[in-house]
C-alpha positions as CSV (number, residue, x, y, z in Angstrom):
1,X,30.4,-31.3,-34.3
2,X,28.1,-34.4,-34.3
3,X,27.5,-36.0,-31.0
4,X,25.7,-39.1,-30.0
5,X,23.2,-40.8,-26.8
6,X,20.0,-38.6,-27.7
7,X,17.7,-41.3,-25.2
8,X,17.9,-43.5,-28.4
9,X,19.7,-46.4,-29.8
10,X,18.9,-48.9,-32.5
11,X,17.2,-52.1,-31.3
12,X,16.3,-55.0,-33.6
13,X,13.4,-56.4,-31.7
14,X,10.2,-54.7,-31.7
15,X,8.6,-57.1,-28.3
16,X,8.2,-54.0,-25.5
17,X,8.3,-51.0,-27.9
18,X,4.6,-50.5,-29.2
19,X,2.4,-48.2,-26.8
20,X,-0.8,-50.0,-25.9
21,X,-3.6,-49.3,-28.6
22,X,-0.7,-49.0,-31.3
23,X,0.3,-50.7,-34.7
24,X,3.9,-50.8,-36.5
25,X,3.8,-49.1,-39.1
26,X,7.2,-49.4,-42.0
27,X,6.2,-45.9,-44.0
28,X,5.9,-42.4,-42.9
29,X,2.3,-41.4,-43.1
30,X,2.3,-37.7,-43.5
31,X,-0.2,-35.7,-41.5
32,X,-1.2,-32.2,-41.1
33,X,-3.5,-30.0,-39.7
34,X,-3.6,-27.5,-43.0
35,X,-1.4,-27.2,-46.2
36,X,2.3,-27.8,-45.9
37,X,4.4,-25.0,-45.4
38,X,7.5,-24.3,-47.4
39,X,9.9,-21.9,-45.9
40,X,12.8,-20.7,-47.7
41,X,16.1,-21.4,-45.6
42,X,17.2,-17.6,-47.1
43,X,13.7,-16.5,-44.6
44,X,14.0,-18.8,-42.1
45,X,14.7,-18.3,-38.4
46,X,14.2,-19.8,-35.2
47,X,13.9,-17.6,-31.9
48,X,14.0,-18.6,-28.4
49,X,11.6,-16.4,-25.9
50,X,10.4,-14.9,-22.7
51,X,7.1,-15.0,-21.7
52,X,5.9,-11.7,-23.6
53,X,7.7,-12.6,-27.0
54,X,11.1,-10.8,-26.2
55,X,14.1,-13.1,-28.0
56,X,16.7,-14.5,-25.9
57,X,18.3,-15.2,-29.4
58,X,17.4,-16.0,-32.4
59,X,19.5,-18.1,-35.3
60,X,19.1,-17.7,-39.5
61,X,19.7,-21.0,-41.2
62,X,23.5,-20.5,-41.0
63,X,24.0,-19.6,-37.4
64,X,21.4,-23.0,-36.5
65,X,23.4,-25.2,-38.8
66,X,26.9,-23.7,-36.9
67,X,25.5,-25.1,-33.5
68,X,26.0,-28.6,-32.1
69,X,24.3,-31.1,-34.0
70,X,23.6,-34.4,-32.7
71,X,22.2,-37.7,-34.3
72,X,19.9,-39.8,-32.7
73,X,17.9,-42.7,-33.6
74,X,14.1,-43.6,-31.5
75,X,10.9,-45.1,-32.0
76,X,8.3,-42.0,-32.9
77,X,4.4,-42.8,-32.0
78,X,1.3,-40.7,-33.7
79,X,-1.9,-40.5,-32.0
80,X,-3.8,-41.9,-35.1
81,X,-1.9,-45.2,-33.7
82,X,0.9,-45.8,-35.6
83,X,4.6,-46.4,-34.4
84,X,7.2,-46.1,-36.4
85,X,10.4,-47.5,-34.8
86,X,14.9,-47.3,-35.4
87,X,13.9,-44.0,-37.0
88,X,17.0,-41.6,-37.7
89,X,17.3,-37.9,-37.2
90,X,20.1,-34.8,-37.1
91,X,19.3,-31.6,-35.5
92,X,20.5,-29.4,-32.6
93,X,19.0,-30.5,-29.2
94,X,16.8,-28.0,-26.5
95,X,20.2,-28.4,-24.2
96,X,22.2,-27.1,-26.8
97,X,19.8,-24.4,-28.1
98,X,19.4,-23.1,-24.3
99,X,23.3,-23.1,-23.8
100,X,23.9,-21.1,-27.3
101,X,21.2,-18.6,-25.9
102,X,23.2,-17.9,-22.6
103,X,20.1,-19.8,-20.5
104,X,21.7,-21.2,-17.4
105,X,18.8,-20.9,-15.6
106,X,15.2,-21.1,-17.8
107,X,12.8,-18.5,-16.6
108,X,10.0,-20.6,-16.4
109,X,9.0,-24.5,-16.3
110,X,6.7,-24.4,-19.6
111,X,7.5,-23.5,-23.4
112,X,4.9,-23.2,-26.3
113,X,6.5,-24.5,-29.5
114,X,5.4,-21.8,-32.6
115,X,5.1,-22.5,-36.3
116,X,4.9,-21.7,-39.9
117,X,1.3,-21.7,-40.4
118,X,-0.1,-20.8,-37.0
119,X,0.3,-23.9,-35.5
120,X,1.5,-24.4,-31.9
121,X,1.7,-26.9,-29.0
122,X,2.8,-27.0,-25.1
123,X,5.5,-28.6,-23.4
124,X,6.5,-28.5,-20.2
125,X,10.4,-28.1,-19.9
126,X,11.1,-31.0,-18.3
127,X,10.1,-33.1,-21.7
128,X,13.0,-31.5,-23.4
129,X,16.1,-30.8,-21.6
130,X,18.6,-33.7,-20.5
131,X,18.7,-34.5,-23.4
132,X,15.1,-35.6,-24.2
133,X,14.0,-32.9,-27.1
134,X,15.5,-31.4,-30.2
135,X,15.0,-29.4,-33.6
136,X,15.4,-31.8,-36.4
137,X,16.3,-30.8,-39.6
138,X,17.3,-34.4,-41.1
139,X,15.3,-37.7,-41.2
140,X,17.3,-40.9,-42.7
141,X,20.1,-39.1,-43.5
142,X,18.4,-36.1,-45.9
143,X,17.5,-33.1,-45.6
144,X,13.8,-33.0,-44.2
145,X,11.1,-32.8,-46.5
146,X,8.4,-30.1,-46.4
147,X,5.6,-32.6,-45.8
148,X,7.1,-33.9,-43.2
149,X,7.7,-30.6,-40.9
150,X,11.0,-29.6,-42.8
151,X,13.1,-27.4,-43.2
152,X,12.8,-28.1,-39.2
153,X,10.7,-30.1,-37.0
154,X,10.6,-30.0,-32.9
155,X,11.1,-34.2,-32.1
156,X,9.8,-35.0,-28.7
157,X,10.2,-38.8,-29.5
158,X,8.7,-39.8,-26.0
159,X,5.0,-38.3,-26.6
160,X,2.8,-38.6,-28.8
161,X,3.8,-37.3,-32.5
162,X,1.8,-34.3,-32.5
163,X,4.0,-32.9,-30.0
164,X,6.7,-33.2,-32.4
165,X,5.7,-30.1,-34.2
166,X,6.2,-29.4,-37.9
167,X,7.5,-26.4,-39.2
168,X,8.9,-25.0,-35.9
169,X,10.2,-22.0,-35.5
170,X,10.8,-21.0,-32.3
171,X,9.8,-21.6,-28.5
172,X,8.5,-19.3,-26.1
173,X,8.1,-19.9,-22.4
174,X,5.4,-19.4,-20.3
175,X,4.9,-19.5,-16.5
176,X,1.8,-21.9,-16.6
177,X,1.0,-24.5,-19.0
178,X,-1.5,-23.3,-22.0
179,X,-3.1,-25.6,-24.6
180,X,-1.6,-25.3,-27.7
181,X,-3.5,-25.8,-31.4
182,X,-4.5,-29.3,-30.7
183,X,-5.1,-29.1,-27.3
184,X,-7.4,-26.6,-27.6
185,X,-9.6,-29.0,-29.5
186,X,-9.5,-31.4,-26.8
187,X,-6.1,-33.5,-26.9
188,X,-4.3,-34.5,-24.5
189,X,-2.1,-31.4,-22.4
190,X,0.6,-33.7,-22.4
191,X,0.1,-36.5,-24.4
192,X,2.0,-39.6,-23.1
193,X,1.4,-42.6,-25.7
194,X,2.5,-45.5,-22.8
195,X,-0.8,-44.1,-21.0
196,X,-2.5,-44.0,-23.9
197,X,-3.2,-39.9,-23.1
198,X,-4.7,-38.7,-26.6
199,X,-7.4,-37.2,-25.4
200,X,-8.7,-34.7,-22.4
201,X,-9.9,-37.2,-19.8
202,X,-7.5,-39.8,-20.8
């Protein structure tokens, strides 16, 4: 099942597109906060979960890949000041993920994205339901690469890139927002690249 209408659609001109304090950037710089992770899609899962780490579900490879996928294509912004724009992913949306966990009703209004490798970062809920977040596990047509968050990313498109984190595999919610890896080192909570909202103060 492929759908379409993930907040994106292809554009030719770039005129109103770029954040402030951004440059267009026609590669895909790959960055990371440690070594790249590699996680065998025989070991992989992805959970979704209460507040103290209880499952609501939880998905191997298979069972992800048998859920609604949807193709998008959006403009992607990193907080070293790149934009990247028309780029093209596949992967299931938050929407979707919520409805295949039974979630009519989410328990709370944040969710802390978790990782291969330790790595983390909050969201508010908001940022990505109605259509507005997903797990990507395609860029371009391929399967993602490693170095670039694969098997599975989160895509946020509409913050800031670190947002979008690598390696994901699950989300928990919380009751109150809670700085995730970055954060923690002073960027931004939420990270808005229109505002220009890379760091604390900003």
């Amino acid at each position: 099942m492929v759908t379409r209408g993930f907040m994106g659609r292809k554009r030719s001109d770039a005129q109103g597109r770029i954040p402030p304090g951004q440059y267009l950037e026609t590669g895909f710089p790959v960055l990371s906060a440690g070594p790249t992770q590699r996680s065998p899609l025989d070991r992989w899962t992805f959970s979704l979960e209460d507040r103290n780490g209880r499952p609501f579900a939880s998905w191997n490879w298979e069972q992800f890949m048998a859920l609604p996928q949807t193709d998008i294509t959006t403009d992607i912004h990193c907080v070293t000041k790149w934009s990247k724009l028309d780029t093209q992913w596949k992967g299931v949306t938050v929407d979707d993920i919520l409805k295949a966990a039974g979630i009519a009703e989410p328990p709370d209004a944040y969710l802390m994205a978790f990782c291969e490798g330790g790595y983390t970062t909050n969201l508010p809920l908001r940022d990505l339901v109605n259509g507005k977040g997903m797990v990507a596990h395609e860029f371009a047509g391929d399967p993602l690469t490693a170095e670039h968050g694969g098997p599975a990313r989160l895509l946020v498109p509409h913050l800031y890139f670190w947002k979008s984190a690598k390696w994901v595999r699950g989300l928990r919610f919380m009751p109150e927002d809670q700085p995730g890896f970055w954060e923690a080192y002073g960027y931004h909570m939420y990270g808005d690249p229109w505002k220009e909202q890379r760091y604390t103060n900003d």
